[in-house]
DRENDO-1510 file (C-alpha; in Angstrom, 1 decimal, always signed):
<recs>
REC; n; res; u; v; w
REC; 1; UNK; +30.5; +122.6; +109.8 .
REC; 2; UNK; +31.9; +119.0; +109.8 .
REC; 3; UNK; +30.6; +116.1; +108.2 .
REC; 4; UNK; +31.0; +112.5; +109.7 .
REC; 5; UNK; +30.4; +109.5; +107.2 .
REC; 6; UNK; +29.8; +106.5; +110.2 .
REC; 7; UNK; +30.0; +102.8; +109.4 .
REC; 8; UNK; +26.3; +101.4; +111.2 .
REC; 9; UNK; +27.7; +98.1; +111.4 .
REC; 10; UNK; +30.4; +98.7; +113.6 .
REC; 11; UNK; +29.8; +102.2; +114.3 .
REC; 12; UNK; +33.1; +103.3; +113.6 .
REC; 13; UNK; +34.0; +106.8; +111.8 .
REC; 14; UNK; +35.3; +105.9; +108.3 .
REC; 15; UNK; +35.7; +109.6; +107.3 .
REC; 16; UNK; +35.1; +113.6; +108.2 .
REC; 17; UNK; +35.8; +116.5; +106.1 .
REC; 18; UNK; +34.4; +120.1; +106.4 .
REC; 19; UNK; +31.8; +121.9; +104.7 .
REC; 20; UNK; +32.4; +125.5; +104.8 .
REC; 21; UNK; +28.9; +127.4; +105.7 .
REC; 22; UNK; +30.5; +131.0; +105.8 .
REC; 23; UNK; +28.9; +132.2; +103.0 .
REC; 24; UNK; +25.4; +131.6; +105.1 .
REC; 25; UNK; +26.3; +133.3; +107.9 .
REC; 26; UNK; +24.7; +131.5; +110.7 .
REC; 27; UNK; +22.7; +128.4; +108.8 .
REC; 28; UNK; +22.4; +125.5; +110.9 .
REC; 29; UNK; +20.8; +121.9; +110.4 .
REC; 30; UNK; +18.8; +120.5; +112.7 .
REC; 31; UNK; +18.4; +117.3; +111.3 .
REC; 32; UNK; +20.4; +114.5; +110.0 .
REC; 33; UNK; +20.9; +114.9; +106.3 .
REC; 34; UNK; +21.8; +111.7; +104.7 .
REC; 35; UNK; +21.5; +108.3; +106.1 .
REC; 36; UNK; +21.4; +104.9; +103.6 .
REC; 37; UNK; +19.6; +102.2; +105.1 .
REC; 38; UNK; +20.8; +99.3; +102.0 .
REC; 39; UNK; +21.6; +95.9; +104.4 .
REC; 40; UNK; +23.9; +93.5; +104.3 .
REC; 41; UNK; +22.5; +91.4; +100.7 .
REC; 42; UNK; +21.5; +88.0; +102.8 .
REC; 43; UNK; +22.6; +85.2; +100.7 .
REC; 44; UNK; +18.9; +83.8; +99.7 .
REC; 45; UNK; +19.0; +86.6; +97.4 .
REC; 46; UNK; +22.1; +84.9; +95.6 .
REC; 47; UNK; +20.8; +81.2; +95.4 .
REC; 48; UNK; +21.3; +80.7; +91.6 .
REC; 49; UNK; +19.6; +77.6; +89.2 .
REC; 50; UNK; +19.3; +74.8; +89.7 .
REC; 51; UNK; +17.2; +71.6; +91.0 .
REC; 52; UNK; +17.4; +72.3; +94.7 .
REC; 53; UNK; +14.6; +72.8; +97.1 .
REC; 54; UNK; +14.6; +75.1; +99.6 .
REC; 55; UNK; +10.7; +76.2; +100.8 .
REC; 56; UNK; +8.5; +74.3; +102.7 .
REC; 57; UNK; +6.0; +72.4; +100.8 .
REC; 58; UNK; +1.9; +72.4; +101.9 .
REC; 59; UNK; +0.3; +69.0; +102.4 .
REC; 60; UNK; -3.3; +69.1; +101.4 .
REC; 61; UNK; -6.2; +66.2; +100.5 .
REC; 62; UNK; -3.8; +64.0; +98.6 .
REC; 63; UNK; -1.5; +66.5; +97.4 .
REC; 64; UNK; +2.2; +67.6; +97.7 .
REC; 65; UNK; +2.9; +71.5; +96.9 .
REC; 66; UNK; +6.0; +72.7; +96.7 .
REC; 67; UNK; +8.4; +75.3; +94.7 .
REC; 68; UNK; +12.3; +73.9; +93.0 .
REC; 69; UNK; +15.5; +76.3; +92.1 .
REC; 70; UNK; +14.7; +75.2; +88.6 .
REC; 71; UNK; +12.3; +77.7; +88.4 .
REC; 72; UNK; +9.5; +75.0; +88.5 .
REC; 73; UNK; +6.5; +75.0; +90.7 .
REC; 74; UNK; +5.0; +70.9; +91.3 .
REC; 75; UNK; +2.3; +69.4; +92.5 .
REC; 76; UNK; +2.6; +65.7; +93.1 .
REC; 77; UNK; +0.3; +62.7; +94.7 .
REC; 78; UNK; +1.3; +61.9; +98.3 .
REC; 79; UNK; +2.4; +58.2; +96.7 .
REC; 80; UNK; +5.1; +60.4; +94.7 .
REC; 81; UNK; +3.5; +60.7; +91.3 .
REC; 82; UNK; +3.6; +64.1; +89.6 .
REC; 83; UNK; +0.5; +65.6; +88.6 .
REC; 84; UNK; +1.4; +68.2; +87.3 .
REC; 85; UNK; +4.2; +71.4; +86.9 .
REC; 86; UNK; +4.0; +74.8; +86.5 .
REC; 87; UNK; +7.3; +77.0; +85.1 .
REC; 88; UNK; +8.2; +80.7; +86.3 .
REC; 89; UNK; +10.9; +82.6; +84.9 .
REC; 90; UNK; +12.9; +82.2; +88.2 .
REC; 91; UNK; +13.9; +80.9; +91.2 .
REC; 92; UNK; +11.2; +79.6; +93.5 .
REC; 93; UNK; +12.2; +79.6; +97.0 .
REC; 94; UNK; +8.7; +81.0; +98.9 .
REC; 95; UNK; +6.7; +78.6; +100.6 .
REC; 96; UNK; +3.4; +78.6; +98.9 .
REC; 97; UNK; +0.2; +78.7; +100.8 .
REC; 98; UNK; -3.4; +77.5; +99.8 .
REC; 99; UNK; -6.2; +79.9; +99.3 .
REC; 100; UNK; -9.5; +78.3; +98.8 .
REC; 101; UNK; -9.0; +76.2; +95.5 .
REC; 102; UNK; -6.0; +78.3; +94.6 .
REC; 103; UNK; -2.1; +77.6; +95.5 .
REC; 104; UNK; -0.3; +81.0; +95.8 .
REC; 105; UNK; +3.3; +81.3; +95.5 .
REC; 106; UNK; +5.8; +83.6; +94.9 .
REC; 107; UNK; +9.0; +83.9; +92.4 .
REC; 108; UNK; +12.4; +85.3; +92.1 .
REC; 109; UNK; +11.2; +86.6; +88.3 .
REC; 110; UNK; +9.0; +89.7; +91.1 .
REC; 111; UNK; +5.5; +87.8; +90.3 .
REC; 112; UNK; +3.2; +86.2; +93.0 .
REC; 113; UNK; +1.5; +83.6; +91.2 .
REC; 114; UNK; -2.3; +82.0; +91.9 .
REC; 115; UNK; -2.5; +78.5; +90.1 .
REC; 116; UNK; -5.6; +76.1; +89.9 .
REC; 117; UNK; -5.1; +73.5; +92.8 .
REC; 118; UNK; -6.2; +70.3; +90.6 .
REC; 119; UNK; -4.7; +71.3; +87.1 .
REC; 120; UNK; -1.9; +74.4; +87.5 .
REC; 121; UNK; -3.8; +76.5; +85.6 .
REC; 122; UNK; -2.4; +80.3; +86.0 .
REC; 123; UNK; -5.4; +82.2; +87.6 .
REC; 124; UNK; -3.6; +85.3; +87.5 .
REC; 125; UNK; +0.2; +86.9; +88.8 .
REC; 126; UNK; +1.3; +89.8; +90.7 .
REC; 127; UNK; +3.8; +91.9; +89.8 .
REC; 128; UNK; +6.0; +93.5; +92.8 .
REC; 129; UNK; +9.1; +95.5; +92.3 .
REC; 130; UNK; +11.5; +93.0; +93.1 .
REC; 131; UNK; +12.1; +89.5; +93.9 .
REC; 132; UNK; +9.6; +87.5; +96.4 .
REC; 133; UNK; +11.4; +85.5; +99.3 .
REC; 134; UNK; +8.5; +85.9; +101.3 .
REC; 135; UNK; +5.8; +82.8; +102.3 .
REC; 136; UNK; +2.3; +84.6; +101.5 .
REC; 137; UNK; -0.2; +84.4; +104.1 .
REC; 138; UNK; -3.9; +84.9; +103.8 .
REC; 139; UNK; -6.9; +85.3; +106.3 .
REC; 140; UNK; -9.2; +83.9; +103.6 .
REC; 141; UNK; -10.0; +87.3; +101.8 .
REC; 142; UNK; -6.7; +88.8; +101.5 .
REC; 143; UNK; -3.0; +87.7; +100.8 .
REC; 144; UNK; +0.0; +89.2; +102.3 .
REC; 145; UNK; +3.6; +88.9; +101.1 .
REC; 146; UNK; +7.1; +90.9; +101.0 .
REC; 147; UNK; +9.6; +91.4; +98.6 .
REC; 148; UNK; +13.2; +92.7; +98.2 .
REC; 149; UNK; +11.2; +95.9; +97.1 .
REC; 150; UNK; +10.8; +97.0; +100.5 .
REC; 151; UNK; +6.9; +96.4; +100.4 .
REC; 152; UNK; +4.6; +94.6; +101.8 .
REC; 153; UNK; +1.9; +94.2; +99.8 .
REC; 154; UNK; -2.0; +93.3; +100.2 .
REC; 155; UNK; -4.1; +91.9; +97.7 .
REC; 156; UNK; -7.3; +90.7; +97.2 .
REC; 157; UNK; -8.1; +86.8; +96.0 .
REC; 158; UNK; -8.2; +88.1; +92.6 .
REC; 159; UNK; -5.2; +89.5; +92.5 .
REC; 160; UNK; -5.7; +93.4; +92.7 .
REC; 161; UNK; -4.0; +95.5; +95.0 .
REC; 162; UNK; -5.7; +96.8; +98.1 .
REC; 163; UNK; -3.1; +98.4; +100.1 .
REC; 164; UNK; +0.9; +98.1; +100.3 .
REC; 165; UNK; +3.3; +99.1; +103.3 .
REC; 166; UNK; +6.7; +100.5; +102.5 .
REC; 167; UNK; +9.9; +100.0; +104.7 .
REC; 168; UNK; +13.2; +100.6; +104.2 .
REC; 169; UNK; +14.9; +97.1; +103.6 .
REC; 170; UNK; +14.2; +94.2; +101.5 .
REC; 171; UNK; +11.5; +91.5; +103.3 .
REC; 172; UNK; +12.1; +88.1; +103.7 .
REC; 173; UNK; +10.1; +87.2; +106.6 .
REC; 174; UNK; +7.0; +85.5; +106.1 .
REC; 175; UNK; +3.8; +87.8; +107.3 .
REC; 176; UNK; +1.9; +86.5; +110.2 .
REC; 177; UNK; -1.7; +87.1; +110.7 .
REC; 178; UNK; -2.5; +86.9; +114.7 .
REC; 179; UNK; -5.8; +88.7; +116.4 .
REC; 180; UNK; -6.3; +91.0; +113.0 .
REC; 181; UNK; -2.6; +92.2; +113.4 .
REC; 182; UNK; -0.2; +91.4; +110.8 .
REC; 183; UNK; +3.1; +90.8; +111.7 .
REC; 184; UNK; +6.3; +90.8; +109.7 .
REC; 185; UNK; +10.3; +92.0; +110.1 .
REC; 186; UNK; +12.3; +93.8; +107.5 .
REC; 187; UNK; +15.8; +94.3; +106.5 .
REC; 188; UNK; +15.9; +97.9; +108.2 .
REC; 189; UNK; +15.8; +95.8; +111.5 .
REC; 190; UNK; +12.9; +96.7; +112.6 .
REC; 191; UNK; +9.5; +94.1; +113.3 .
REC; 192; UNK; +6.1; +95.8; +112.4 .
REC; 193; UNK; +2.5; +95.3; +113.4 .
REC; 194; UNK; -0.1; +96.7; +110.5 .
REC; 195; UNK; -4.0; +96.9; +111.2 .
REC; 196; UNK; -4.7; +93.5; +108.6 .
REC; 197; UNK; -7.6; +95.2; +106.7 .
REC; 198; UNK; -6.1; +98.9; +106.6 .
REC; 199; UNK; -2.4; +98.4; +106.6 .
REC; 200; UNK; -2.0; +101.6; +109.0 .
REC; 201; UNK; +0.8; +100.9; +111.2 .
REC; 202; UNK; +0.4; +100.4; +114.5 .
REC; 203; UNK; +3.6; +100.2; +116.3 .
REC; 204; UNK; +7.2; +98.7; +115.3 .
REC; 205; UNK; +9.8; +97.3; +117.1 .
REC; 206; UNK; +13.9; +97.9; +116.5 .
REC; 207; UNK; +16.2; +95.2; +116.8 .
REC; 208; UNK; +19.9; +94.7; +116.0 .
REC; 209; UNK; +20.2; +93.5; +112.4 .
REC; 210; UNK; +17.9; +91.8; +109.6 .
REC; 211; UNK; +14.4; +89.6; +110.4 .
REC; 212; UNK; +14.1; +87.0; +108.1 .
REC; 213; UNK; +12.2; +83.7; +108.0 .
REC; 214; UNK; +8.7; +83.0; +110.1 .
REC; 215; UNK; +7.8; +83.9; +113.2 .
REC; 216; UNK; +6.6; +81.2; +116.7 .
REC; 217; UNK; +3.5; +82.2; +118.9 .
REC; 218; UNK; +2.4; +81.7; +122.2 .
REC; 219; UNK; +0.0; +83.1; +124.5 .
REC; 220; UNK; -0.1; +86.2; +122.2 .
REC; 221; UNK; +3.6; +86.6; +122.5 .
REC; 222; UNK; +5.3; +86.8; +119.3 .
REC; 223; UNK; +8.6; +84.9; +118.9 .
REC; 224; UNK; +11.3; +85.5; +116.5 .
REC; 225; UNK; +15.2; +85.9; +115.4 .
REC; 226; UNK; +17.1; +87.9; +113.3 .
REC; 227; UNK; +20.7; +87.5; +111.7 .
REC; 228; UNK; +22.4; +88.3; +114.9 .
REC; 229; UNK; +22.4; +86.8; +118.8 .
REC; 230; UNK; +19.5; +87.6; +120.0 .
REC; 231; UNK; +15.6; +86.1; +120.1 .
REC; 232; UNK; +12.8; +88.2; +121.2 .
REC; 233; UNK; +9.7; +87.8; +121.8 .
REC; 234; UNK; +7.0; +90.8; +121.6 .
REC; 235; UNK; +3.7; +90.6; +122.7 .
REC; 236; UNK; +1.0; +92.3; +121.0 .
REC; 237; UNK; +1.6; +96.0; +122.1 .
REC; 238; UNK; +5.1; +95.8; +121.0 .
REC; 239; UNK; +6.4; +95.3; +124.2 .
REC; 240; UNK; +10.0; +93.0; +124.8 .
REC; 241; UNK; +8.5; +90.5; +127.0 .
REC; 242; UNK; +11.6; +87.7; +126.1 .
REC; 243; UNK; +15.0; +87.6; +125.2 .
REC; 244; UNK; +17.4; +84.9; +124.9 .
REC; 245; UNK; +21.1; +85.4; +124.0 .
REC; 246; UNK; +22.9; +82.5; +121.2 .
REC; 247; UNK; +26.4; +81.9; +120.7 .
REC; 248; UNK; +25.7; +82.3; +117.1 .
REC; 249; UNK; +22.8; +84.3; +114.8 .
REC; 250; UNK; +19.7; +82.2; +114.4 .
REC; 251; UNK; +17.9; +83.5; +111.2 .
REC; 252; UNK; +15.4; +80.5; +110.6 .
REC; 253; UNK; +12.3; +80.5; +111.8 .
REC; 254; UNK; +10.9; +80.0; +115.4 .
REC; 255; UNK; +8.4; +77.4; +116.8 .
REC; 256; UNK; +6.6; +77.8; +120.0 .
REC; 257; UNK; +4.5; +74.4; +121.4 .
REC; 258; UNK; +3.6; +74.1; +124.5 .
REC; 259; UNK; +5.2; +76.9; +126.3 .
REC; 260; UNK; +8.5; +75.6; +125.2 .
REC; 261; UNK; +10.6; +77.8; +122.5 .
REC; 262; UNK; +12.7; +75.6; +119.9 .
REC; 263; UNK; +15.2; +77.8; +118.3 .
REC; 264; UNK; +17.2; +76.7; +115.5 .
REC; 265; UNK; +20.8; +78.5; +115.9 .
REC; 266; UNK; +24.1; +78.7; +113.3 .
REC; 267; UNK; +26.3; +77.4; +116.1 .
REC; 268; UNK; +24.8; +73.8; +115.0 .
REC; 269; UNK; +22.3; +73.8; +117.9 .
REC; 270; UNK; +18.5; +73.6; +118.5 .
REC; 271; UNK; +17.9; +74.8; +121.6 .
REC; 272; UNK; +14.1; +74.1; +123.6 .
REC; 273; UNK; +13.7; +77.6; +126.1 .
REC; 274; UNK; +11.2; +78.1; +128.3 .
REC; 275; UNK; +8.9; +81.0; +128.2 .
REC; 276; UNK; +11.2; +82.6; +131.3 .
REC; 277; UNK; +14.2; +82.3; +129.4 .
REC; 278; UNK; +15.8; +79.0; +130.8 .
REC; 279; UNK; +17.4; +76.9; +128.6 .
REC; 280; UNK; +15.2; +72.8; +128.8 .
REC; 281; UNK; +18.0; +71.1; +126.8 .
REC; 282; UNK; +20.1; +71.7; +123.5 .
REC; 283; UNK; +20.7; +69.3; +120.8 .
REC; 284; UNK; +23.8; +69.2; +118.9 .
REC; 285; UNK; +24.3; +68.6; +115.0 .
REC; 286; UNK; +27.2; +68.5; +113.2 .
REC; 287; UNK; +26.6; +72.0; +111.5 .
REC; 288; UNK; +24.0; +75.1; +111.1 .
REC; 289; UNK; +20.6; +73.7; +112.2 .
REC; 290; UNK; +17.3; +74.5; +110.3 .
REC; 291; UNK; +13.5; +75.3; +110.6 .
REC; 292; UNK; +11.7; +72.6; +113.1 .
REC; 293; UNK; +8.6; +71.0; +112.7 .
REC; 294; UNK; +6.5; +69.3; +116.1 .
REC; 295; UNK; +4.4; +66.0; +115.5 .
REC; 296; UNK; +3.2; +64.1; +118.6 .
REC; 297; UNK; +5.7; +65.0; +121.0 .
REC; 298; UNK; +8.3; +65.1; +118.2 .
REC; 299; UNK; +10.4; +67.9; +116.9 .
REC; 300; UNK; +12.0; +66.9; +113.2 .
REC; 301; UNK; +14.4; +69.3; +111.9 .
REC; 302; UNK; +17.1; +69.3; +108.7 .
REC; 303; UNK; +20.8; +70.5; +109.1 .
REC; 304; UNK; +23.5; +71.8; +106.9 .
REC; 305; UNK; +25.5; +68.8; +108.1 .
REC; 306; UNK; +23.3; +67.0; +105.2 .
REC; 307; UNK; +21.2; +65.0; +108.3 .
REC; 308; UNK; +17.4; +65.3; +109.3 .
REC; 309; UNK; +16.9; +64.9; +112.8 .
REC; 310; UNK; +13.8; +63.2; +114.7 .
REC; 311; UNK; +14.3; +64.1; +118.3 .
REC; 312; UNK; +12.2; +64.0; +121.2 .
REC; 313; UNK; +10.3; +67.2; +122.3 .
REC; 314; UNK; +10.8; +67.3; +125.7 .
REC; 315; UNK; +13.7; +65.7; +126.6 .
REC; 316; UNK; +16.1; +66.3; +123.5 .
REC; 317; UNK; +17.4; +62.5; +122.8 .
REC; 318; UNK; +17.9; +61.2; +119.3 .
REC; 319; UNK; +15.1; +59.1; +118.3 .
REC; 320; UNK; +16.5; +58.9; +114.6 .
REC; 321; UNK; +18.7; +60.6; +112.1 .
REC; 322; UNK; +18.7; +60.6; +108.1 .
REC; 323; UNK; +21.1; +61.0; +105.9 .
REC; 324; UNK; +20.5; +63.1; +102.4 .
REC; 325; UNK; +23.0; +63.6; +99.7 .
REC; 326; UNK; +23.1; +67.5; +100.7 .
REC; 327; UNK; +22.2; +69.5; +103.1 .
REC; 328; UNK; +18.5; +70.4; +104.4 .
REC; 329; UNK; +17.0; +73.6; +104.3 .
REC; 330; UNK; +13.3; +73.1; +103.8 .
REC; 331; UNK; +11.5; +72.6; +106.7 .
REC; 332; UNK; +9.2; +69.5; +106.8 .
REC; 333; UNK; +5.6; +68.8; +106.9 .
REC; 334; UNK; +4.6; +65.4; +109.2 .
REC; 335; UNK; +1.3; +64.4; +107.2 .
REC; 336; UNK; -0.4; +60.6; +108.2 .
REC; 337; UNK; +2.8; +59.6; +109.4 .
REC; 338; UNK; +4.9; +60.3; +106.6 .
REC; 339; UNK; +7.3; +62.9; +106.1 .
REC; 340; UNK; +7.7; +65.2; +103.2 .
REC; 341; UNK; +10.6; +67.7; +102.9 .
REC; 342; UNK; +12.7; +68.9; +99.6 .
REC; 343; UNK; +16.7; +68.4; +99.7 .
REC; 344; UNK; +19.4; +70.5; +98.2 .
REC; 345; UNK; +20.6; +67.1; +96.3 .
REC; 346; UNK; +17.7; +68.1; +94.0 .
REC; 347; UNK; +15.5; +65.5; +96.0 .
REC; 348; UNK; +11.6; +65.6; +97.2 .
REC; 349; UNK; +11.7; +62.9; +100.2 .
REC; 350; UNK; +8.9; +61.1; +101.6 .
REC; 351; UNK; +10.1; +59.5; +104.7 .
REC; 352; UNK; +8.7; +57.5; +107.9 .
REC; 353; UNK; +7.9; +59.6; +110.8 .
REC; 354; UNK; +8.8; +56.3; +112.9 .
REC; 355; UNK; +12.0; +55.4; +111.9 .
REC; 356; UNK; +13.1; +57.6; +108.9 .
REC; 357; UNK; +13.4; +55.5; +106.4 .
REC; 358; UNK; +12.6; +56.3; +102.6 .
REC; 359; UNK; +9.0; +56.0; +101.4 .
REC; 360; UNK; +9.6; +57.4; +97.7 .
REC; 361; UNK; +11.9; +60.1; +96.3 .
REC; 362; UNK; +11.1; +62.8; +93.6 .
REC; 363; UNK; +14.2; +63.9; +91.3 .
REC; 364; UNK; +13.5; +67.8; +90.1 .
REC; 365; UNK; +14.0; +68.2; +86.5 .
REC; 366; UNK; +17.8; +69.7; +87.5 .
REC; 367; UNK; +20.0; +67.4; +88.9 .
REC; 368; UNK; +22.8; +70.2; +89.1 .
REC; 369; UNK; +22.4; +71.6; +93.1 .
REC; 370; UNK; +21.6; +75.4; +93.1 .
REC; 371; UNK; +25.0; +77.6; +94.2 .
REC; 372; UNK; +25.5; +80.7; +95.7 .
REC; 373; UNK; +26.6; +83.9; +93.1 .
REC; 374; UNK; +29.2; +85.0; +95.2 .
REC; 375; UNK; +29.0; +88.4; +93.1 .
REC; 376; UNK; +25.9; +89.2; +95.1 .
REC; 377; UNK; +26.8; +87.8; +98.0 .
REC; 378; UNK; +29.8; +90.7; +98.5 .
REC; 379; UNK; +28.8; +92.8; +101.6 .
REC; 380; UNK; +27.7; +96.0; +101.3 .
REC; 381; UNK; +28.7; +98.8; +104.2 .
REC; 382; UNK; +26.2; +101.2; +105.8 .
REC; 383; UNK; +26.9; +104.4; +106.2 .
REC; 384; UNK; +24.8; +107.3; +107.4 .
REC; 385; UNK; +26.1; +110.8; +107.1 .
REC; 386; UNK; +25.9; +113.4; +110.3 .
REC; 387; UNK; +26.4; +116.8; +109.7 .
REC; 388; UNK; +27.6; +119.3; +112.9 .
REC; 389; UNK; +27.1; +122.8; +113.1 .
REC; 390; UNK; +30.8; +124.3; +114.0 .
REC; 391; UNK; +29.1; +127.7; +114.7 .
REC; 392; UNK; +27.3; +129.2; +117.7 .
REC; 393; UNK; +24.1; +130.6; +117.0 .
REC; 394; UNK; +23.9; +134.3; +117.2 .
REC; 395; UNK; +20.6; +135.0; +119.4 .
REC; 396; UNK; +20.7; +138.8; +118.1 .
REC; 397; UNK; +19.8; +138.2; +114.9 .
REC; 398; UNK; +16.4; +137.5; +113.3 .
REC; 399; UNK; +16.1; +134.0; +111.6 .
REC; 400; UNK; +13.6; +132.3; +109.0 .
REC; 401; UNK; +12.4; +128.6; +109.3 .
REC; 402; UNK; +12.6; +127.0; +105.5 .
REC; 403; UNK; +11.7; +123.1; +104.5 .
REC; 404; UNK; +14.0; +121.9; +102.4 .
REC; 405; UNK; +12.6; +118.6; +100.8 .
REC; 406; UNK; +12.7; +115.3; +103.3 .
REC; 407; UNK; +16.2; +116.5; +104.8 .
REC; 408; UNK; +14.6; +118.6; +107.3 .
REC; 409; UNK; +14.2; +122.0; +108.9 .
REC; 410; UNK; +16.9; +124.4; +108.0 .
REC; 411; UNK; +17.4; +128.1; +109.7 .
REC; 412; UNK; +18.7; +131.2; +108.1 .
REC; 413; UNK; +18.7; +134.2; +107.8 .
REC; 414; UNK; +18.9; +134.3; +103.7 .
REC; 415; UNK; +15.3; +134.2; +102.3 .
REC; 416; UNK; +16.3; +132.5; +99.3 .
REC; 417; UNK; +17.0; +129.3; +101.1 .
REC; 418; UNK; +20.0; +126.7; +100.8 .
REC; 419; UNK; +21.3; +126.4; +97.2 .
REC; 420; UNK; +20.9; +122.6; +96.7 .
REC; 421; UNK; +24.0; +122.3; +95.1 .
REC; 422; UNK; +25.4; +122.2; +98.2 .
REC; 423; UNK; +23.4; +119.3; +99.4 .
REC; 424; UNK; +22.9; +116.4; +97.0 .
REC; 425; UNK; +20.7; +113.1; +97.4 .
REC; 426; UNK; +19.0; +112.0; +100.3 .
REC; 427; UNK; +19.9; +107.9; +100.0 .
REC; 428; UNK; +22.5; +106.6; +98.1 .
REC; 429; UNK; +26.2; +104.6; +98.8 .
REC; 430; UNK; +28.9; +106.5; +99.3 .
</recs>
């Protein structure tokens, strides 16, 4: 028998050696033995300290919500004042969302927290497994969220677990809750749809690398890109319904208005696509482009090239552009004609939807801009291991099924079954 270690990136062989099986006669494996499914570590996971803002805040009744690299959560008045602030023991970089008289939120120290709205009180916290990327969502009764843990996880409004959905890669997108269906992508490349109240699976969809970020809708067609070329769109049986191929991976999230697609792409365009596919214009920015917001025929959108961008919605001309002091990552909010958006200079901007010029600015209590541990960021290679039976099988003789573990179904003709120090670990690097 011959073992095959294959790169799943690039689908090379990296290795083969043999495993000699003569001492079982005629075993063979009818399944795949060893296969790791560990990504590519995205760099959010590596964003270190710091007083940079990178989620989108929530606008609500006066208020300003929003999470900070410095491991502080703030709530400040829509004239800029803070109110007040509420410290984790990490980096904040999910989007919080607001649950009745509650803002939840979750942290980089593996806690979804649920603070008072009007005072920052801590109502109660969450532990998951790892960190939480992940925007939570809620339908009123329940919250949703990943984490790098692999789970998705449902809770109650109290904070107690009801169910939790395991996959195998680390979940950065933010959940979607459309017709009863939740909807979110993992790292193992695949988008699922869960029954919202039971968490049973109902059908997933494979891709070609990591889903991250949020997803667009539109006449029950779900929209959305992974770290790779492509953008799909699924409608609610899991069936491709829409592709559109990018020069470069677009791994932010997708809006849909109006029939019209806005996709923010790494080759330092936003494109608008129509629902068939063809392309209504593209805008060009100086670098990557970020998560758009649409306001009254207006689609406002930050860059890595340190700009935010107002530009008209259906024909693609500039109506404004502002400068920050770093670049943009948070997506913005449009609220009574002001817009509110964090920077990575450490800044929390209020700005005029008209012209773009500065209402007030917030300094976070770090003036130091977050970095990127490039320890973490080193890629990681998948490999999956194929084992191949160099034997015929010998019809004559009389054969035993046996289960050995998860690795499969094994056949031979020994009744004491495969000595498993033969075959070691199920997952692992190699």
């Amino acid at each position: 028998m011959r073992k095959y270690i294959m790169d799943t990136d690039t689908g090379e062989l990296v290795s083969e050696s043999s495993f000699d099986t003569s001492a079982f006669h005629d075993i063979e494996l009818t399944q795949q033995l060893n296969e790791t499914f560990e990504l590519k570590l995205d760099p959010s996971w590596a964003i270190t300290v710091g007083g940079s803002i990178f989620c989108k805040p929530v606008v609500e009744n006066g208020m300003i919500y929003f999470g900070c690299c410095d491991k502080k959560f703030y709530a400040l008045s829509t004239e800029g004042r803070l109110i007040w602030d509420f410290e984790t023991d990490g980096v904040i970089l999910s989007s919080p969302c607001i649950v009745g008289e509650m803002v939840v939120f979750g942290s980089y120290d593996c806690n979804l927290y649920a603070l008072e709205k009007s005072t920052g009180k801590l109502l109660w916290k969450f532990p998951a497994e790892d960190k939480i990327f992940s925007k939570p969502c809620t339908d009123g009764k329940r919250i949703y969220f990943g984490s790098k843990d692999c789970n998705l996880y449902c809770i109650d409004t109290e904070g107690k677990l009801i169910w939790k959905f395991r996959t195998n890669g680390p979940i950065e997108t933010h959940p979607l809750i459309h017709n009863n269906i939740l909807y979110f992508g993992s790292g193992d490349r695949n988008l699922y749809a869960l029954d919202a109240e039971k968490g049973i699976l109902l059908w997933k969809f494979a891709t070609k690398s990591t889903l991250r970020a949020g997803f667009g809708v539109w006449n029950d067609v779900i929209y959305f890109a992974g770290m790779e070329r492509t953008v799909y769109g699924v409608n609610t049986d899991g069936k491709q319904v829409f592709s559109f191929a990018m020069n470069d991976y677009g791994s932010n999230s997708i809006l849909a208005e109006n029939g019209i697609i806005y996709i923010p792409s790494r080759d330092n365009h936003l494109y608008a696509v129509k629902t068939n596919g063809e392309i209504l214009w593209k805008f060009k920015a100086a670098n990557a482009v970020e998560a758009p917001t649409f306001h009254k025929g207006v689609i406002y959108f930050g860059s890595c090239d340190c700009n935010l961008y107002a530009v008209d919605a259906f024909s693609g001309n500039l109506i404004w552009k502002f400068p920050s002091g770093n670049i943009l990552v948070s997506t913005p909010v449009v609220c009574n004609g002001v817009i509110y958006m964090g920077g990575w200079d450490c800044n929390f901007y209020a700005l005029s939807a008209s012209d773009g010029r500065v209402v007030w600015k917030f300094r976070t209590s770090i003036s130091t801009v977050s970095k990127f541990d490039t320890e973490l960021m080193r890629p990681q290679r998948q490999f999956k291991t194929i084992w191949i039976s160099e034997e015929e099988e010998k019809p004559e003789e009389k054969k035993e099924e046996r289960e050995l573990s998860d690795y499969g179904r094994i056949e031979s003709d020994y009744a004491a079954g495969l000595s498993k120090d033969y075959i070691k670990g199920k997952k692992g690097y190699l």
